[in-house]
N, C-alpha and C positions, 0 to 999 in steps of 0.2 A: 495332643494340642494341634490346632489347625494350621494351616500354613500364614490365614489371616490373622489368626491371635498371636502366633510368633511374631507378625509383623509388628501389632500392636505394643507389645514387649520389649520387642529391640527400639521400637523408634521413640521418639521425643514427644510424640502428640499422640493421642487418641482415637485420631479422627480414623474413617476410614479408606483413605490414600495417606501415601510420603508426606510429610512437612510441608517439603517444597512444593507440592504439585497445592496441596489446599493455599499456604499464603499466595502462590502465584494466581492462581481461581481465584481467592479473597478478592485480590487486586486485581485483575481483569473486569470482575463483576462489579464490584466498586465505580471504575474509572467508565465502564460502558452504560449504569446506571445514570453516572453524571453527564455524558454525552447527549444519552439519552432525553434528559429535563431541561435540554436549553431551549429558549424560544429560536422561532427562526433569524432574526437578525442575527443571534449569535453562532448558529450552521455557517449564515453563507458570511458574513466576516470572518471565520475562522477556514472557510473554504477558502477563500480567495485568497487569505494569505500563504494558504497550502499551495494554492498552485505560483502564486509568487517565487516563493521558497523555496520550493522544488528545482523552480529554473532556475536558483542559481546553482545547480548540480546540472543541470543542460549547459547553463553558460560554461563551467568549468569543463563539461565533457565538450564541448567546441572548441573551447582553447587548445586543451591538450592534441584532439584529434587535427585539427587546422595542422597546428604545429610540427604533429612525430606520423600524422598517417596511422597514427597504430592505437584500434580500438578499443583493445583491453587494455594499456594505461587509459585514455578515456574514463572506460566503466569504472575503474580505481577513482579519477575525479569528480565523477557521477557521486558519488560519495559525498559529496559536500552539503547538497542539496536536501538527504535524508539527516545529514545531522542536524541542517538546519531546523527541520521539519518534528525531529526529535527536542532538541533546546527551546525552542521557539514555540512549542506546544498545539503548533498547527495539525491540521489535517488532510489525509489524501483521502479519496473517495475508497480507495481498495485495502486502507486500513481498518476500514470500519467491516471489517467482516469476524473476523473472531470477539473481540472484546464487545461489543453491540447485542451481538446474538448472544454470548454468554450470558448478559443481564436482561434479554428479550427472555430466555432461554430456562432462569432462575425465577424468574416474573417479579424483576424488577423494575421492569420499563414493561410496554406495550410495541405490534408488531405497525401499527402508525407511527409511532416517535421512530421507528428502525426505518420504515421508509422516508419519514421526514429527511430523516440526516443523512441518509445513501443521495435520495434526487436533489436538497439543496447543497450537499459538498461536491456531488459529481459538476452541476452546474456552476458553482461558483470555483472550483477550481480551473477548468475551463477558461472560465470568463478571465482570473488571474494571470493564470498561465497563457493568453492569447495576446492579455496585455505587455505582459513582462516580456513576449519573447517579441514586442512588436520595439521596444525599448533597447533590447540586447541587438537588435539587426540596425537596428539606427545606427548604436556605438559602436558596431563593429561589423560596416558594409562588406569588410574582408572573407568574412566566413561567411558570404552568400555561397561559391559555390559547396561548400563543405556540408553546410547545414540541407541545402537543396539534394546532394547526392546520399546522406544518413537520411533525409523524409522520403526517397525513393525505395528505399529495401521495405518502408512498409506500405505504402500507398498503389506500389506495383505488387505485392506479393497478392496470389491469387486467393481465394477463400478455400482453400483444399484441408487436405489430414494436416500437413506437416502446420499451416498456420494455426490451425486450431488447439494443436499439441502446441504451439508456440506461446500463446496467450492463456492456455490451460497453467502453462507454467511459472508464466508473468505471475497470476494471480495467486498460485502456490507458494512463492518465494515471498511476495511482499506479506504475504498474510502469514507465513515462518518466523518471516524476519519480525513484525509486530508478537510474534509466540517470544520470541527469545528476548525481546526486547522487557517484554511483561516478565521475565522468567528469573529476573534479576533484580537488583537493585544498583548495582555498581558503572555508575555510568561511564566508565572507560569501557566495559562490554557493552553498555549500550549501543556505544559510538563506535565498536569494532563489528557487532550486529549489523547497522547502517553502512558501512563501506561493504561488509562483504555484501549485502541486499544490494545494493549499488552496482558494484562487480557484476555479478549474477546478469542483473536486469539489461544492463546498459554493454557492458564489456561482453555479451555472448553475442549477438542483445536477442531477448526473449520480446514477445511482445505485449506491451501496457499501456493500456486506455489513456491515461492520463500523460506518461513522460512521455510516450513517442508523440503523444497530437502535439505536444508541447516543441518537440523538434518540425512536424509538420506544420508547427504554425509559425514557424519560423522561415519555413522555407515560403509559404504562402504572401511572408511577409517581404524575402527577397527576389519574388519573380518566379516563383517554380511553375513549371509545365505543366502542372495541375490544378485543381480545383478544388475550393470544399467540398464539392460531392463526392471523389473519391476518399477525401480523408474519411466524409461518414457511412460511404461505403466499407473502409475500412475498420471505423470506429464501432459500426452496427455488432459486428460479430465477434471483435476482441473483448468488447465490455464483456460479453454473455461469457465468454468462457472465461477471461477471468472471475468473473463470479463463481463461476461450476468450479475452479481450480483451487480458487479459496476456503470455497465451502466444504467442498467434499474430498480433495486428499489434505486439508487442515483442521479447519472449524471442525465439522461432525466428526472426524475422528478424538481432536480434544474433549470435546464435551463428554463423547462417548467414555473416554480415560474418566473423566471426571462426573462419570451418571449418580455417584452417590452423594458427591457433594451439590449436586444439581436437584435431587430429591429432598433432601435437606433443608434447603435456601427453599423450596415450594412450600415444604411443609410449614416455615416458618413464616410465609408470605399469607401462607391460607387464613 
């Protein structure tokens, strides 16, 4: 007997992966499917409350940092913002990289609907996120210099290896944490998923499209020495590698885990 037919024998299901890895696929494919069929109005209202929602895991990692000086409690209240993002059923632009392409990927969607919803959630998160943090600097002019001195470590960082590895990694983690998020059903792991994603990102901090312009535009909003042109100096190159980070030490490695239930889902598409 092969080592696959023993598999098939001991396990629960038939299929050809573990239980868990096909219901988890099931559900990826499923929910990227549905992502995929919205019209545009519902991208960028569901964008914009993303990047809303998010800040308040900025606003909470500004509290804390204001307060104690010390970033990794921070990154710990960065956490807030993803669970929002979790409950709340919104979206970040750098979560749409595994679940998207899995049902791109199955030919449950098309590779237009995947850029639909990449360029209007990166845009309208943005747009969210410039609002909300223009709100949070209103009600709390005290964290100008704090928020100004956290949008410095990325707007001065040079475009070198170490940044690149930096954002490479951004995009690995948030595109993890959406892995383990799908990977379950139990939403106390969901939400313990989201705080460590949270940690990670914010408490190292790695660098991310989305949460740090969200600190930078905060800083923009209380007077920084800077400009938009450095944040999208900055932004030009972080987006790209979080993308490459996402894709390629998560997404394509998943899928690849998953090539027979991916053959499967085509055959049945055909």
């Amino acid at each position: 007997m092969s080592d696959e037919d023993r598999r098939r024998e001991l396990g629960s299901n038939d299929g050809p992966v573990e239980e868990e890895i096909e219901e988890s696929f099931d559900r990826i494919v499923a929910e990227g499917a549905q992502r995929l069929h919205r019209p545009w109005r519902s991208v960028l209202i569901t964008g914009f409350f993303g990047g809303v929602e998010v800040g308040l895991g900025v606003m909470a990692y500004l509290a804390v940092e204001h307060s104690t000086g010390n970033k990794l409690l921070a990154g710990l209240a960065f956490g807030i913002g993803f669970i929002a993002l979790l409950l709340a059923k919104s979206e970040l632009f750098t979560e749409g990289f595994l679940v998207p392409i899995a049902a791109v990927a199955a030919r449950e969607a098309r590779l237009g609907q995947l850029g639909k919803l990449w360029v209007g959630t990166l845009v309208a998160n943005l747009a969210g996120g410039w609002c909300f943090m223009w709100l949070v600097l209103r009600a709390f002019p005290e964290w100008a210099p704090t928020v100004i001195e956290s949008a410095r470590h990325f707007t001065e960082a040079p475009p070198n290896l170490q940044s690149f590895c930096l954002a490479t990694l951004g995009g690995s983690t948030i595109t993890l944490m959406t892995r383990m998020q799908h990977g379950t059903e139990s939403v106390p792991a969901k939400i313990a998923a989201a705080v460590a994603g949270g940690f990670l990102l914010s408490g190292l901090p790695l660098f991310h499209s989305i949460l740090d312009s969200l600190l930078i535009f905060g800083a923009l909003h209380a007077g920084a020495p800077f400009g938009y042109g450095q944040w999208l100096g900055w932004f030009a190159y972080t987006v790209v590698f979080n993308v490459l980070g996402g894709l390629l030490l998560v997404t394509a490695l998943r899928l690849l885990r998953s090539k027979e239930l991916l053959s499967e889902r085509r055959a049945n598409s055909s």
